[in-house]
N, C-alpha and C positions, 0 to 999 in steps of 0.2 A: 419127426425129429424137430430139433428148434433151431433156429436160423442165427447162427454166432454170426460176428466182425471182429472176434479177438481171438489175437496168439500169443502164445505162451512164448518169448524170444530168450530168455535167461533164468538162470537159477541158481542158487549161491546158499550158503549154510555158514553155520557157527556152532560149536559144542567149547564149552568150558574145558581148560585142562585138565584142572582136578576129578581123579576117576573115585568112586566109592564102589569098590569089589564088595560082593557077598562074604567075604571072607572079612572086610573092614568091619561089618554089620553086626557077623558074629564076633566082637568085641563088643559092640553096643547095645544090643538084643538078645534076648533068646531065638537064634536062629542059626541055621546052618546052610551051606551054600547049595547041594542037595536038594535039600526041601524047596529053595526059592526056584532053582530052575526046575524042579520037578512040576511045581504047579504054577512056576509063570515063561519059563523059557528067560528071563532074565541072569545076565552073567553079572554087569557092571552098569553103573551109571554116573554122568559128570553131574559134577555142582558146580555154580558157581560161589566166586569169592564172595565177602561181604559187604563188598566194595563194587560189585558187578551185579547190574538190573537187566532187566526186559528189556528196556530202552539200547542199552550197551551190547547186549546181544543181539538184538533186529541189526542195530549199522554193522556190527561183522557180519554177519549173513549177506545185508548189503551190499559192502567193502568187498566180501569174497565172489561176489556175481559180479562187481563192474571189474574186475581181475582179472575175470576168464574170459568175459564174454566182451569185453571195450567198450561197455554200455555207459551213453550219457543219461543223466538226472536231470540234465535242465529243463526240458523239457515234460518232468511227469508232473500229471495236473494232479494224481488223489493216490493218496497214501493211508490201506488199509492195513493194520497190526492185529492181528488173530490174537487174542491172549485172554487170562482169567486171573493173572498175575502183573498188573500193570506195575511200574512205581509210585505210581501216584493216583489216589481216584478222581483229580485233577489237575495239572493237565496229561494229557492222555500220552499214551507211548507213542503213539502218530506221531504228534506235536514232536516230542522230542526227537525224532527220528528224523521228522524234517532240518529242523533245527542243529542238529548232529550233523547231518548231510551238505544242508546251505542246500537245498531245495529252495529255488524263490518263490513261486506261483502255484501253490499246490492247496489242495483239502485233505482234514486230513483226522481220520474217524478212526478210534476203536472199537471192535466188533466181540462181543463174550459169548460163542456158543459152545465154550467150554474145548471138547477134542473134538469137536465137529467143526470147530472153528475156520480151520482154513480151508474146508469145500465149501463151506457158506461164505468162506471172503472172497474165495475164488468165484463163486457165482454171483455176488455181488458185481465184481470187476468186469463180470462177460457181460451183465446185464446195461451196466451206467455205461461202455464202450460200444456193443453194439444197439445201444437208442442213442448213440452220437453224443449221452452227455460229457464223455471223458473220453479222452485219446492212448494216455498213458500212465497204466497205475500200478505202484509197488504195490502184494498183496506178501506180508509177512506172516507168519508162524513162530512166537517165540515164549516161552516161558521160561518162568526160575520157581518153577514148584519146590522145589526144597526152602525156600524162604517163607510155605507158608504149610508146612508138617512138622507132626508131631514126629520125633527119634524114637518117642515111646512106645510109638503104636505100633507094632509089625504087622497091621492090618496094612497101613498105607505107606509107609516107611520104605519096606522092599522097594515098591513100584516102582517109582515116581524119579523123574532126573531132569535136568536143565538144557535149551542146547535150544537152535531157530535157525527157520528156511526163510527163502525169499526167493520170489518169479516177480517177472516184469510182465504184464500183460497189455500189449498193444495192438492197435486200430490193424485189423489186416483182412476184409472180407474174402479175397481171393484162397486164402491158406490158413480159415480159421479153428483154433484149437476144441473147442466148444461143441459135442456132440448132443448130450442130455441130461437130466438132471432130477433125481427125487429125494425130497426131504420128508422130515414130519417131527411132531415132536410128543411126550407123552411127558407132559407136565404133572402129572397126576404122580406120578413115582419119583418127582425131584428130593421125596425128601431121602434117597437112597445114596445119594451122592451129592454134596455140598461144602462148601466153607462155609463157616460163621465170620461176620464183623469182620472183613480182611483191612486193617490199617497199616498203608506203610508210611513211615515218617523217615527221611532220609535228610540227615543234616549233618554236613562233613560225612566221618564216618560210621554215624551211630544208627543203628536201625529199628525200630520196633514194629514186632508182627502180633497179631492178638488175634488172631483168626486162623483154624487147621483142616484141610480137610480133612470130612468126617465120611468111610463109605460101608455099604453095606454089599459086601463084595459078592457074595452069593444072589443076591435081587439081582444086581447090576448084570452080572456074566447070563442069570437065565432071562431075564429083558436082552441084552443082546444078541446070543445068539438064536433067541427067536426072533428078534424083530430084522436085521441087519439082513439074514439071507431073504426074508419078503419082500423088503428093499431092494435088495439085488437083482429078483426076480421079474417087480416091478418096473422097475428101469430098464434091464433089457429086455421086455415086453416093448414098455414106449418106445424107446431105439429100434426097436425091429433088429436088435440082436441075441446071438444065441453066446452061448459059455466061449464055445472057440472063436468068437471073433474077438474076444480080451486076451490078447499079447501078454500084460501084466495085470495082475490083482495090488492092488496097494490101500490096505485097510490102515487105519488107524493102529496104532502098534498098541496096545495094553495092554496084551497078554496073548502069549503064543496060543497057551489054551483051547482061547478066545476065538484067534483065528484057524485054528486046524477046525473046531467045531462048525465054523463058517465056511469053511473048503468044504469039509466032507458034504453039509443040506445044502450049499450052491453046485458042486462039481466043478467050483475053481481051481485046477491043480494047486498043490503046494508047492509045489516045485517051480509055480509061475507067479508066485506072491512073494512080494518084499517088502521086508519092515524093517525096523531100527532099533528094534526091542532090548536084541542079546548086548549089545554094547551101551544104551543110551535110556535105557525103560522105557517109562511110559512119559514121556513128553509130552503130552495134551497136545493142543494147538499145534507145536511143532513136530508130531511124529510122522506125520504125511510127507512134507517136505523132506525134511532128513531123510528120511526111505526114497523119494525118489531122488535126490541126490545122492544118493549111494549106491541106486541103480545106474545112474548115468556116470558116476566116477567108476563103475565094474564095469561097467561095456556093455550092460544087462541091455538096457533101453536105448531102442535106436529109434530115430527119423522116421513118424508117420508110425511108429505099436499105437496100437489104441489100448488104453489105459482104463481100468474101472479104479476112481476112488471111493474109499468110503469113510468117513468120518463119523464116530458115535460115543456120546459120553452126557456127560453133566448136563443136564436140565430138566429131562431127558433128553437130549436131541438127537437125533441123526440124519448124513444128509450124502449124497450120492451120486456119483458124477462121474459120465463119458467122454474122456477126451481123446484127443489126437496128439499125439506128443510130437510137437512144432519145431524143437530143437534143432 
């Protein structure tokens, strides 16, 4: 196992108000509500306004975790934002997020591994805190996928919804959150899932996007659900644990599908996974968080479950991680 110095001490969310039902959709597509939760388990998903960024989203997720939890920001030295939907491809959603916040001393990095994003930001943050170089760092999860899809396409259209997590992750070696960790990536199949040209131009409040994701949903689903459960295998391998010592399962939410195919070849109950799918789709970056925040506002997750994440999507990437829920 690998030797953490950091715990998880906060976590806070944001979802837009605006909800888009399956039923809105059948106005705008050929589709019917039916058909979408048949083959994705999605009911509804929020958008944001046109007036509402990635940026805007990360400080309510932030706003809503110094709320519950009393947590000060002066103190955090590095400020990582999970996204693939920035506002800008410079300066970074970090930046603003600090700047939004009045953070005074802080670094402050966007990370794009798509929906793997925030287990790779999350092991970014155990790694620069336990080698001492940072004490205390926001790791966010936030996107506004609907500002960068096509309405035409009900390939990708259904999916996809808006909405961002946020954990504080701080210096604690006695009580650290941090069990273990396996990634990888399979670049060879990126061109299955991608954006073109993603341009945002934000002035006042005019916006232009010229880039959509483009997926090819049948590769994507049989690449995950073979690659994710060897993954999981592998990791609790190195952990030296078995299926019942995970409390909770908390995959990437993309598709319900997705994850019962992943329960059945791991033996993770269903009934002990949580996602954020039927209310919020497929959030990238943001589905991990939202789901465990919605395990912790149900009373799901308590103090010391050990938790398997799993994040996988766009690049191809996937990446996988044991924790201790420090809360």
């Amino acid at each position: 196992m690998n030797v953490s110095k950091a715990r998880i001490t906060a976590i806070g969310s944001y979802v837009p108000d605006k909800k888009l039902t399956n039923h809105d959709l059948e106005e705008m597509i050929e589709t019917n509500d039916e058909w979408i939760v048949q083959r994705t388990g999605i009911k509804e998903r929020r958008i944001a306004l046109d007036t509402e960024f990635t940026s805007d989203i990360s400080v309510k997720a932030v706003e809503n975790l110094i709320e519950r939890y009393e947590k000060s920001l002066d103190d955090v030295d590095m400020v990582i934002v999970c996204t693939m939907t920035p506002d800008f491809k410079t300066p970074s959603v970090s930046a603003l997020v600090q700047a939004k916040l009045g953070i005074k001393n802080t670094g402050a990095i966007d990370l794009n591994a798509a929906c793997s994003g925030f287990a790779y930001g999350l092991h970014i943050a155990n790694g620069l805190i336990t080698s001492g170089l940072n004490k205390k760092i926001l790791v966010i999860g936030a996107e506004t996928f609907s500002k960068i899809l096509d309405y035409s396409d009900r390939s990708t259209c259904i999916l996809f919804g808006d909405g961002g997590g946020a954990v504080l992750v701080e210096f604690d070696e006695e009580n650290p959150s941090f069990i273990d960790v396996h990634m990888g990536t399979n670049g060879e199949l990126a061109h299955n899932l991608y954006c073109t040209d993603l341009s945002n131009q934000m002035f006042g409040n005019e916006l232009a996007v010229n880039g959509f994701v483009n997926q090819n949903g049948r590769e994507v689903y049989k690449w995950a659900v073979n690659t994710v459960p060897k993954g999981i295998k592998a990791l609790l391998e190195k952990a030296q644990f078995e299926t019942t010592d995970v409390d909770w399962f908390v995959p990437h939410s993309a598709n319900l599908r997705i994850i019962e195919s992943i329960c059945s070849r791991t033996g993770l109950p269903l009934e002990q996974t949580i996602y954020s799918l039927e209310y919020y789709g497929n959030t990238s970056a943001a589905s991990i968080p939202l789901s465990l925040d919605k395990g912790v506002k149900e009373g799901k997750i308590k103090t010391n479950d050990k938790m398997l994440l799993y994040g996988f999507g766009g690049g191809l990437t996937h990446a996988g991680m044991l924790i201790n829920w420090t809360i």
